[in-house]
N, C-alpha and C positions, 0 to 999 in steps of 0.2 A: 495304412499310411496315406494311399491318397485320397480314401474317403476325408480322412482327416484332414489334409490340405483344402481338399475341396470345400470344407465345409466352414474353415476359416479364412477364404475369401469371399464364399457368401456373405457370413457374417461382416466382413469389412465391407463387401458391398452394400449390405444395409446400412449400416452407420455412415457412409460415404453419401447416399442417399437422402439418411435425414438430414444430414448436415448442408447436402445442398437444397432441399429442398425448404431446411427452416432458412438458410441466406437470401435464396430467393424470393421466401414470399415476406418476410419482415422487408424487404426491398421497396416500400412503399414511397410517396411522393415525400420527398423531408419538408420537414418541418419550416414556416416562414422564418427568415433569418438566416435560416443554415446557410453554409455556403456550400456552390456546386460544384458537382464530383468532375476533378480535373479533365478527366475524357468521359466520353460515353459508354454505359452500359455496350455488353456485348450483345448481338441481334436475338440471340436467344434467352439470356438472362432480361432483355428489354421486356419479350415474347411475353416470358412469367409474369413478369411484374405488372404486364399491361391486363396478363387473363391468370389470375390466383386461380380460379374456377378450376378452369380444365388444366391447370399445374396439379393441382389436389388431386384431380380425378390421374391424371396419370403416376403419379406419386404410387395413391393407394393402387391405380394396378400394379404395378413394378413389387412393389411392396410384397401383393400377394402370390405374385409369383415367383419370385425369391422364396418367399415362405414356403408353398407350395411342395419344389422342388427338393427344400433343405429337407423338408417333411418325407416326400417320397421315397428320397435313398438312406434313411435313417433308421436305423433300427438298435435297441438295445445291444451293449458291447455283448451280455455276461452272455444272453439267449443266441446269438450269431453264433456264437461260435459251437453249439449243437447244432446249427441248420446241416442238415443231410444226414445225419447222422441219428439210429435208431434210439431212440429214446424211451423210456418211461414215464408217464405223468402221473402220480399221487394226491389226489385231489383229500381235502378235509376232511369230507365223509367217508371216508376210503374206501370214492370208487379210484380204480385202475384202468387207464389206455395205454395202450403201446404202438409206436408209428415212426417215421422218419420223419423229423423234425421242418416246419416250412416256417418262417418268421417273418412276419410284415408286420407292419407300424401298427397297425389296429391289432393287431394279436398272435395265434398260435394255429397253426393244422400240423394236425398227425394221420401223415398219412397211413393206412395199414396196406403192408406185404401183400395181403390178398384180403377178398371180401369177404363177410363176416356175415351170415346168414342169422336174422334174428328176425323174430316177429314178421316174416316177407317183408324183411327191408334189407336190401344188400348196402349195406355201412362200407362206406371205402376210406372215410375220414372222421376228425373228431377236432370240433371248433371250440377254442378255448379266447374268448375276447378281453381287450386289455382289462376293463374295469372290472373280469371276473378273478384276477391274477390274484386277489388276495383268499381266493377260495384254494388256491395250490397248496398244498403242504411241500412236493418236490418236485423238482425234475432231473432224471436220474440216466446219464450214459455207463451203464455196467461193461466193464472193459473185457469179460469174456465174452459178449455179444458182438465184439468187432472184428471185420475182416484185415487181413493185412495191410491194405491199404488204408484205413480209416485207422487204424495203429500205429502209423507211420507219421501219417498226419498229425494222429492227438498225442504223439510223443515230439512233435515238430512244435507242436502249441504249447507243450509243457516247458522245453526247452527254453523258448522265448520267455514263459510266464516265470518260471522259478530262477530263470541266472540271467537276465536281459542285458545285451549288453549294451556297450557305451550311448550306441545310436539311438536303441529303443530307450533308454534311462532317460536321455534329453529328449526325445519324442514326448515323452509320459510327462514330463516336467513342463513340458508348454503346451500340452494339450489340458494341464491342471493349473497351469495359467489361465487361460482362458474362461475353464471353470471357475475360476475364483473371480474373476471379473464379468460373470454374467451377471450379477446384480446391476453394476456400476452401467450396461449399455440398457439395461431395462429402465434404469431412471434416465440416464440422455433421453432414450425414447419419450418418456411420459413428456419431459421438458421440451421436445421439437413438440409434442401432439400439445401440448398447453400452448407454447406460442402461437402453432395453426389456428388454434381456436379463438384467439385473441383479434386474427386478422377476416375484416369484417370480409370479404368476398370468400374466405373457406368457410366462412361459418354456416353456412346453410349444409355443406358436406358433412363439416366436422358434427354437427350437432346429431345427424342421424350415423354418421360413420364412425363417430370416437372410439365410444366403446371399441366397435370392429377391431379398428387399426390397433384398439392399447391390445384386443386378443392375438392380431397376427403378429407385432412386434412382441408376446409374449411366447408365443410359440416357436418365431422363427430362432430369437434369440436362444430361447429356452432350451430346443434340439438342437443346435448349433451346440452346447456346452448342455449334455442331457447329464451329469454327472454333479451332483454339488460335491464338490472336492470336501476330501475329510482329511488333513494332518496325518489322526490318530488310525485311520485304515491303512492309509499308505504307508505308513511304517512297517505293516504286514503284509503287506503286497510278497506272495515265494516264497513265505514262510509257515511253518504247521504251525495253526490255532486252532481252539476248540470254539466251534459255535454252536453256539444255545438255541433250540429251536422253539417252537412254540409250547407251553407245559401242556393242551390240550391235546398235543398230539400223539396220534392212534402207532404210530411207529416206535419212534426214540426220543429222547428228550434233549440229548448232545450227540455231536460227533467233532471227530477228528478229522481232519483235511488240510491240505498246501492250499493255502491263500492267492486265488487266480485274480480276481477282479471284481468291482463292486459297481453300482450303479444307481441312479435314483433309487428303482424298484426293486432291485436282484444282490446276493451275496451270489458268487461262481466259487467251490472249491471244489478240486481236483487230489485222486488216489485217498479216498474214503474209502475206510472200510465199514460198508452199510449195512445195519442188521435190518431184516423183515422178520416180519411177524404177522402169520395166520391162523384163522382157526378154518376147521369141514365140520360141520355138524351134518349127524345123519341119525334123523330120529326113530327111525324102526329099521325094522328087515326088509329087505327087498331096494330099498331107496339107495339112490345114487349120489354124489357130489364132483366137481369140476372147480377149483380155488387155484387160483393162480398157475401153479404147475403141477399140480396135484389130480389127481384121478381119484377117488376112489367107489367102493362100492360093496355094500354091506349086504350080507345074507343070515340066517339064523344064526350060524354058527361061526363066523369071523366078519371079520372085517380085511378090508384089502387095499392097501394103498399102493400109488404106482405113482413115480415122480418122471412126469413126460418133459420136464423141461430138460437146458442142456449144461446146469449145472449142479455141485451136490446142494440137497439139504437135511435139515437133521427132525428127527419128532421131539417134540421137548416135552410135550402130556399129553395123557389120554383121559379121559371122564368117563366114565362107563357105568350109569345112573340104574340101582335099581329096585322096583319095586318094595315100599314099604312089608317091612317084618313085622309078624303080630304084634299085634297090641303098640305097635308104634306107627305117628302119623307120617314123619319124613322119610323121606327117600333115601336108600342107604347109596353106596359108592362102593364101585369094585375096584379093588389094585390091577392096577396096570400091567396088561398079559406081557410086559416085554420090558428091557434093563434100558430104563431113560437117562440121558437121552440116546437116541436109537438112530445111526447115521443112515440117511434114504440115497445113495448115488446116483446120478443121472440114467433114467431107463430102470432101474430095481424095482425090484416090488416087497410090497413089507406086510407078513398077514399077521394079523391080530386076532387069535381066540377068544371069543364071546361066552359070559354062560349062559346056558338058556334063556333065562330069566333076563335078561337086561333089554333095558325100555333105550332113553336115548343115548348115543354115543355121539360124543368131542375129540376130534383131532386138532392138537394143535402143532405146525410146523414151524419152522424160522430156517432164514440162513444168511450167509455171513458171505457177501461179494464186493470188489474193490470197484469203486465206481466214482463218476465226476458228478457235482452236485450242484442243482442250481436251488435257492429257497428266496423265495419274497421276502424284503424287508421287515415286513407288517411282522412283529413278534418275536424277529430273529436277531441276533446281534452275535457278533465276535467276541465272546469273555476275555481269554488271556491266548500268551502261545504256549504249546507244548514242546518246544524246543528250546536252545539257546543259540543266539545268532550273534557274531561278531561282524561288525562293520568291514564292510571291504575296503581295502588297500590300494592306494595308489597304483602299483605294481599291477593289479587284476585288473584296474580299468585299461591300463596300456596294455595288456596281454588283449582283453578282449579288442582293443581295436586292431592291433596288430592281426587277430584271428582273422580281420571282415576283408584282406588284403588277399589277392590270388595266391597260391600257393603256399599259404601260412597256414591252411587248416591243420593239420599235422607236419608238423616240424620236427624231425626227428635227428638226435644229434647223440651221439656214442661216446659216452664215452671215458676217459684211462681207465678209471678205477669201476670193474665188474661191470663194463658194458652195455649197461642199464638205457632203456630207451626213456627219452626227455621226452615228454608232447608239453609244447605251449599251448595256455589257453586252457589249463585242465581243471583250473577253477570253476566251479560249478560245471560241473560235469557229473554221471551219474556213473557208480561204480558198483558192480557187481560183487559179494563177498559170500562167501559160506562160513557159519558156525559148527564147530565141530567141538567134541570133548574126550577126553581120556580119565576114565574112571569119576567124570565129575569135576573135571580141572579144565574148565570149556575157554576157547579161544575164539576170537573171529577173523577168519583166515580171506587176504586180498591177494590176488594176484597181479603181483607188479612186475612181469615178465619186459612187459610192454608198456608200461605207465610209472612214473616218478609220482609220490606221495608228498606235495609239499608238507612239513610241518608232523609229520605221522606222532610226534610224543603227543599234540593236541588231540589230532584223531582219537589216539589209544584210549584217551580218559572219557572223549567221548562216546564213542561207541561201547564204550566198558561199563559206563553208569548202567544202572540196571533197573532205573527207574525213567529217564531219559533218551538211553542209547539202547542199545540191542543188548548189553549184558552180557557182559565175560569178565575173566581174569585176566584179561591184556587183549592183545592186537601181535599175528604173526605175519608177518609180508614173504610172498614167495617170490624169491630173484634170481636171475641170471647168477652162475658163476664158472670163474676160469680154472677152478680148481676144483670142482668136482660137480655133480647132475647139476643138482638146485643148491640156492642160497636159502637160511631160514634167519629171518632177522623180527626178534622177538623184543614186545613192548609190555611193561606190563602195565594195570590197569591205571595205574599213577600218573603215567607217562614217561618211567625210567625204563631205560633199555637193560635188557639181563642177557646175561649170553647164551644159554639153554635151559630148554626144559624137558623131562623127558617124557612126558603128558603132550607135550607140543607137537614134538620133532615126530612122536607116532602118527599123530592125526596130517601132518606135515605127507608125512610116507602116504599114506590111504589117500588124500586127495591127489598126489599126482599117478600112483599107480590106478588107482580107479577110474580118472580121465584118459588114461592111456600117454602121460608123459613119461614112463617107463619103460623101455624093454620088455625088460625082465624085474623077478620078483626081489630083486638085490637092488642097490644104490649107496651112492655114494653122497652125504647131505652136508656141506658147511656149514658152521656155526659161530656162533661167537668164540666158544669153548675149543674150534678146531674142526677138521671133518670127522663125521661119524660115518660107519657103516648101518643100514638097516636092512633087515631079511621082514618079506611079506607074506602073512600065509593068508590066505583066500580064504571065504567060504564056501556055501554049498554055491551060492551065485554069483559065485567068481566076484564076489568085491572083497574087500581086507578088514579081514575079522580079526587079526592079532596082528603085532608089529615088537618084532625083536631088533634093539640097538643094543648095539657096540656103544656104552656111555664111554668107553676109553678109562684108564688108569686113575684112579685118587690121586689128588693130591695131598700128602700131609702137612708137608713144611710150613710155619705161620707166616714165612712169606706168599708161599703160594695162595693161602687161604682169602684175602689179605688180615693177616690180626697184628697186631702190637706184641713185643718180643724178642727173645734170641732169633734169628731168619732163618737158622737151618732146625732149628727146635719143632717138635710136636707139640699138639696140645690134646691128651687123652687122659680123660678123666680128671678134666681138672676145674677148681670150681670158680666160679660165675658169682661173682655177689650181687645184685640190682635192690633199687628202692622201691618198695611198693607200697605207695600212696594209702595211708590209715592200717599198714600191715607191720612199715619198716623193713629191717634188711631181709631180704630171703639169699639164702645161699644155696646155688643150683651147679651140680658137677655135668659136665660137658664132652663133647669131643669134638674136633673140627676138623670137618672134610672138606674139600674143594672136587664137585666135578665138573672144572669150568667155572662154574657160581661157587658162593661160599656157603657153608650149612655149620649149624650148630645142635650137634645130636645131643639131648637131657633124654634122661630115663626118669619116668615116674611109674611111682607104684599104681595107682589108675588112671590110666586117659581120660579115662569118660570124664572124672571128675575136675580133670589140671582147668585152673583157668586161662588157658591158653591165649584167652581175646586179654589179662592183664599181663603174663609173662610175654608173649612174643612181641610185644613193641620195645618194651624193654630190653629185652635182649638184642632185637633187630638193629636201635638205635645206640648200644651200650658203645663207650668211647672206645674200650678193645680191639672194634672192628672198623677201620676208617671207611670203609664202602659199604657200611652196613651187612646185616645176616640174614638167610633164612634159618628158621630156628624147627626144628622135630624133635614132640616129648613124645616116648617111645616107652611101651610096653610090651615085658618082654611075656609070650604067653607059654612056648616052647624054647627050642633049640633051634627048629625050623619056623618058627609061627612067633610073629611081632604083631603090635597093634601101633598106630600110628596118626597122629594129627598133626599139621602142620601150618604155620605162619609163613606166610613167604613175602619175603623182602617186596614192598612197592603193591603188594595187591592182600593182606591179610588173611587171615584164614582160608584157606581152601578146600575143596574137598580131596586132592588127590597132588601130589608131586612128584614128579618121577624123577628130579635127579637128589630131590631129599630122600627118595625112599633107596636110591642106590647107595648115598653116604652111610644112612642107618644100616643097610647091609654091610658098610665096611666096617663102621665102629662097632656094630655085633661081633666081629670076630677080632676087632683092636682090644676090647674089652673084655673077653671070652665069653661073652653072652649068647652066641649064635653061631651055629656054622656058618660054611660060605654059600651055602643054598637056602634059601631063605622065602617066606613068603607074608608080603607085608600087605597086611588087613588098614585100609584107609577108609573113612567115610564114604567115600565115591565107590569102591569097587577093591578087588584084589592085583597086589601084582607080585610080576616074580622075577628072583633077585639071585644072581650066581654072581660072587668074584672065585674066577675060574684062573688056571694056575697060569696064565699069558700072562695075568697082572690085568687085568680090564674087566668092567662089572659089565654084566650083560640084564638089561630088563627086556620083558615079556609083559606085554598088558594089552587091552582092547582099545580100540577106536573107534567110534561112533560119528558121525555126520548128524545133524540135529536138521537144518531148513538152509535154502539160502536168500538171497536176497538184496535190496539192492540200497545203496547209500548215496544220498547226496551232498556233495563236496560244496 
C-alpha cells in the first residue's frame, strides 16, 4: 500500500514537472504588439526564461532521477510476493532449480539452502534475467515445502487475494486507474518534449537528449502503472479458473487455480493442484540415476527405486526393452514386473524384477502436489472459470468494513433459539468440512458449533453438484442444542431442507464420537423428525464402524405422512395412478410411511429393471402429497431379505436411504410380506432393520469418512 502511494506521487511529481517546465520555457519574449503581463515574472520563473539551457539540463536531471528511484523500488506484483519464500523454477527445456526466491528489477536469484558441488564449482545461486522470463515455463511454491511461519503468511496473502475487503477493493480500483491512464501521461509527455524542441535555446539538448527523455518518461511512467489494466481479468480476480498453458509444454497443458493477480508479464495463481511428470532411464546394469526426487539404481537382476524427496509419488510405466527374437529385427518389450500405477511414499523404496535378458530400462514417475503458481504471459491465458460466483451484496461490504474496526473481528452474539454462535464478517471466509457416506448415500458434513452459515439452501446445491461442487446427496450442518448432545440439520442436494435421514444421522454419530465430542458410545441427536437415540460400535481402531439408531415409531395416519385424505386414515396398499409421458397411465399400489419424512413403499416384481429415474419424479411430485415424497420400489427376495432402490425427495436417485429403508421394513410386515427383522439389500451397501415390540424401528449400517477438506464461502 505504500509502495503504492509512493509511487503515485512520483508520478504526479513527474507531470507536475513537465508541466512546469513546458510553462516555463514556452515563457519566451511576446510577441510585438502583445501587451505586457500586468506584474512581473517571479525571480525564478524570470531565471528560466532568461537561461532555457540550463532549465533543460536541470529538467532532464530531476527527470532521471525520479525515474531512477520509481525504477529501483519497483518490482513485479505477481513475483514479490514468492520473494523469501522457497520456490521451484521450471524452465522450457526442462531444466529444474530450486532456491529461496530474491526479486529485483532486472530479474531473479535462487538462492540454494546449501552449496551444490558440480564440475568444482560450488553453485550457491541461479540467475534467471528479465529478457530470459519468456524461457520460464513455471514458478512454483509447493505448500508442503513450507514451514509454519511461511504458511501463516501465504494464508495471510490468500486471504487478502480471495475476499479483499472494502479498503483493498478501492485500493485495487485506483491503482487500476491509474493503469488505465498511463497511456494518456505518456502522450502529455511526448507533447511537453515536442514543445521543448520547438524552443530554440533547448534545442541543442533536445536534439541529442530527445530520444533519452521520450525513454525516461517512458519508463518512469511506464513502472509507475507496470500493469495494463484488463476489464476481462479483473473480473477473475478470487476466483478458480482454468489456464491454458503453453501446448508445447513438457509438463501439463492446463490447470486449475484461484485467480491471485496478473501483470504485464506474469499470471499468479494460487492452491493448484500441479501434476509433474518424469522419466530415469537406465540403460544397462550396474548404472545409476538421481531425477528429481528419485534415486535409483539398477543391477542384473532388478531395479531399485528410492523416493528421497519429502512427499508421496506414484510410478505410472515401466519400459523394460528387450533384445530382438529370431528371425525378428525389432526390439521386443517386457510387461511391467509390478501393478501400475505403483504408489512410491516419501523415504520407500520400490524393487522392480528384471529378466536376465533386458537391455534398457525407463522409469517413469509423476505426482500430484497443491501449489502457488507463477507462468509468463507469453502463450498462457485464463480460458474460462471453474466455479460459479455470485456478486457480492451490499450487506458484505458493510460486514467487511465493520470487521477492519477494534474489536469487531469476532463478534459473538447467542442467541434465543439453540444458542448458535453468530461471527460477523464470515463472508469469504474459509471453512473446513468432511464428506462422509452411509452405504453410498454421501453428505458433506460442516461444523457449525461455532459459525452461522448464511444462506446454507445455496450452499447445499453448491457443494452437492458433483461436477462443480464436492459432490453429495445434500449438506448436514452440526449444531449446538438444548435438548439433546448435538443438532443434525439436513439439506438436501436441491437446497430443500428434510427432517432426517438415517444414512445421515450415522455418519453424523461417527464424526462426533471419532473427534472425541462424545463421552461415551451412546447419544442423544436432534432432528428435524425429533430426538433420536444412537449406539456406536467401534472398530478394531477404536473409530465407528457401525451405528445403531432408534429411527423412533412410524407414522401411519395420511395426516402425519403428509397426503390428501380422511386424517385419521391409512394408506396400505393402495394404488397410485401417474402419467407416463409416451406410456400413458401406469397404476402403481403403494404404502405410506412417515419416519419424520414422508416415504412411499411400491413393490415391483424386479428392481433392477423398474425405471425408477421415470416413476420417482412422478410420484415425488404427484398432487396426493402436498410436501412431496420419497418414493422405494421394493423387492421382496425372502421373508427376511428385500431388494431396494430408492428416489428421494429434492436429490433423486440414490444409492442408500436409511429412513426409506426403515418404512420398507414397516410396510413389509403392514403388508405381510416380511417379518419385523429384515434386511434391506440397496445399491450402496446392506442394512438392518427390526421394528421391535416398543413400537420403534431400529437400523444398523456402516459409516464411512471419505476426505475432508476445505470450502470457500
Amino acid at each position: 500500500m505504500r509502495r503504492g502511494l509512493y509511487l503515485a506521487v512520483c508520478v504526479a511529481v513527474v507531470v507536475a514537472l513537465l508541466v512546469a517546465a513546458t510553462c516555463a520555457l514556452a515563457g519566451e519574449a511576446p510577441a510585438k504588439g502583445a501587451e505586457p503581463a500586468p506584474k512581473p515574472p517571479h525571480p525564478a520563473i524570470k531565471w528560466v526564461i532568461e537561461n532555457p539551457f540550463f532549465a533543460t539540463i536541470i529538467f532532464l536531471v530531476l527527470a532521471t532521477l525520479i525515474g531512477t528511484l520509481i525504477s529501483r523500488f519497483t518490482r513485479d506484483r505477481c513475483l514479490k510476493d514468492f520473494e523469501g519464500y522457497p520456490v521451484t523454477l521450471e524452465l522450457k527445456d526442462g531444466r529444474i532449480y530450486h532456491g529461496e526466491l530474491d526479486v529485483e528489477k532486472s530479474g531473479l536469484e535462487f538462492l540454494y539452502e546449501r552449496t551444490i558441488p558440480q564440475e568444482a564449482i560450488r553453485k550457491t545461486s541461479f540467475l534467471i534475467f528479465q529478457p530470459e522470463y519468456n524461457t520460464v515455463h513455471a514458478l512454483l511454491r509447493f505448500i508442503d515445502s513450507l514451514d509454519d511461519d511461511q504458511l501463516k503468511a501465504r494464508q495471510k496473502a490468500a486471504d487478502k487475494a480471495y475476499h479483499p475487503n472494502v479498503f483493498r477493493r478501492s485500493w485495487r480500483a485506483v491503482r487500476n486507474f491509474l493503469a488505465s491512464i498511463k497511456d494518456a501521461l505518456l502522450e502529455a509527455f511526448k507533447l511537453a518534449m515536442g514543445k521543448m524542441k520547438g524552443i530554440q535555446a533547448a534545442a541543442p539538448v533536445m536534439k541529442t537528449g530527445g530520444t533519452y527523455m521520450d525513454r525516461v518518461g517512458k519508463q518512469t511512467i511506464g513502472t509507475a502503472a507496470d500493469v495494463t489494466y484488463d476489464p476481462l481479468l479483473e473480473k477473475q480476480i478470487g476466483l478458480r479458473v482454468v489456464l491454458a498453458l503453453p501446448q508445447d509444454s513438457a509438463v501439463q497443458d492446463e490447470c486449475v487455480g484461484t485467480f491471485r493477480e496478473y501483470t504485464k508479464d506474469f499470471f499468479a495463481l494460487m492452491d493448484v493442484d500441479y501434476e509433474s511428470q518424469w522419466d530415469v532411464a537406465l540403460p544397462s546394469a550396474g548404472t545409476a540415476a538421481f531425477v528429481r526426487v528419485v534415486a535409483a539404481q539398477r543391477t542384473a537382476e532388478q531395479t531399485v527405486a528410492e523416493n528421497r524427496g519429502t512427499f508421496d509419488i506414484e510410478l505410472s510405466a515401466v519400459a523394460i526393452d528387450l533384445p530382438p527374437s529370431e528371425g525378428e529385427e525389432a526390439p521386443g518389450k517386457a510387461p511391467p514386473p509390478v501393478a501400475l500405477p505403483a504408489s512410491l511414499p516419501s523415504g520407500a523404496k520400490l524393487e522392480l524384477p528384471l529378466p536376465p535378458e533386458a537391455t534398457a530400462v525407463s522409469l517413469t514417475f509423476r505426482s500430484r502436489r497443491k501449489a502457488d503458481l507463477i507462468v509468463p504471459r507469453t502463450g498462457a491465458f485464463i480460458r474460462h472459470k471453474s466455479e460459479w460466483a455470485e456478486p457480492r451484496k451490499l450487506v458484505g461490504h458493510l460486514k467487511d468494513a465493520v470487521g477492519l474496526l477494534p474489536g469487531t473481528d469476532r463478534v459473538v452474539s447467542v442467541l434465543k433459539q439453540g444458542a448458535q454462535l453468530v461471527t460477523l464478517g464470515s463472508t469469504g471466509t474459509l471453512v473446513p468440512f468432511v464428506k462422509m457416506h452411509g452405504c453410498g448415500n454421501d453428505y458433506v458434513y460442516i461444523d457449525c458449533r461455532e459459525r452461522t452459515l448464511e444462506e446454507p439452501e445455496k450452499l447445499a446445491r453448491r457443494v452437492s453438484d458433483r461436477h462443480f461442487g464436492v459432490g453429495s446427496d445434500g449438506l448436514i450442518l452440526i449444531l449446538p442444542s438444548q435438548r439433546a448432545a448435538y443438532r443434525m440439520r439436513m439439506f438436501n442436494a436441491d437446497g430443500s431442507e428434510a427432517e432426517m435421514c438415517g444414512n445421515g444421522i450415522r455418519c453424523f454419530a461417527k464424526y462426533l464420537y471419532d473427534r472425541g465430542l462424545l463421552g461415551e458410545a451412546e447419544a442423544r441427536i436432534e432432528t428435524g423428525a425429533g430426538v433420536l437415540r444412537v449406539e456406536i460400535f467401534p472398530g478394531p481402531d477404536a473409530k465407528t464402524e457401525r451405528v445403531r439408531v432408534n429411527m423412533g415409531q412410524p407414522r401411519l395416519t395420511r395426516a402425519e405422512i403428509p397426503m390428501d385424505g380422511a386424517p385419521d386414515s391409512q394408506a396400505v396398499d393402495q394404488e397410485l395412478a401417474i402419467e407416463v409421458p409416451h406410456q400413458g397411465t401406469v397404476a402403481l399400489r403403494f404404502t405410506a410411511v412417515s419416519m419424520g419424512n414422508p416415504h412411499a413403499v411400491v413393490y415391483v416384481d424386479e428392481v433392477d429393471t423398474c425405471p425408477v429415474d421415470v416413476y420417482g419424479p412422478l410420484v415425488e411430485n404427484h398432487r396426493l402429497f402436498p410436501k412431496r415424497i420419497n418414493t422405494e420400489f421394493v423387492e421382496v427376495v425372502d421373508r427376511d431379505e428385500v431388494k431396494m432402490r430408492v428416489w428421494e425427495r429434492g436429490a433423486g436417485e440414490t444409492l442408500a436411504c436409511g429412513t426409506g429403508a426403515s418404512a420398507v421394513a414397516v410396510a413389509g410386515v403392514l403388508n405381510g410380506k416380511a417379518d419385523r427383522r429384515v434386511v434391506v439389500h440397496l445399491l450402496g451397501g446392506e442394512l438392518e432393520l427390526e421394528w421391535a415390540d416398543d413400537g420403534c424401528i431400529y437400523l444398523t449400517g456402516p459409516a464411512d469418512e471419505v476426505f475432508e477438506g476445505t470450502l470457500e464461502l
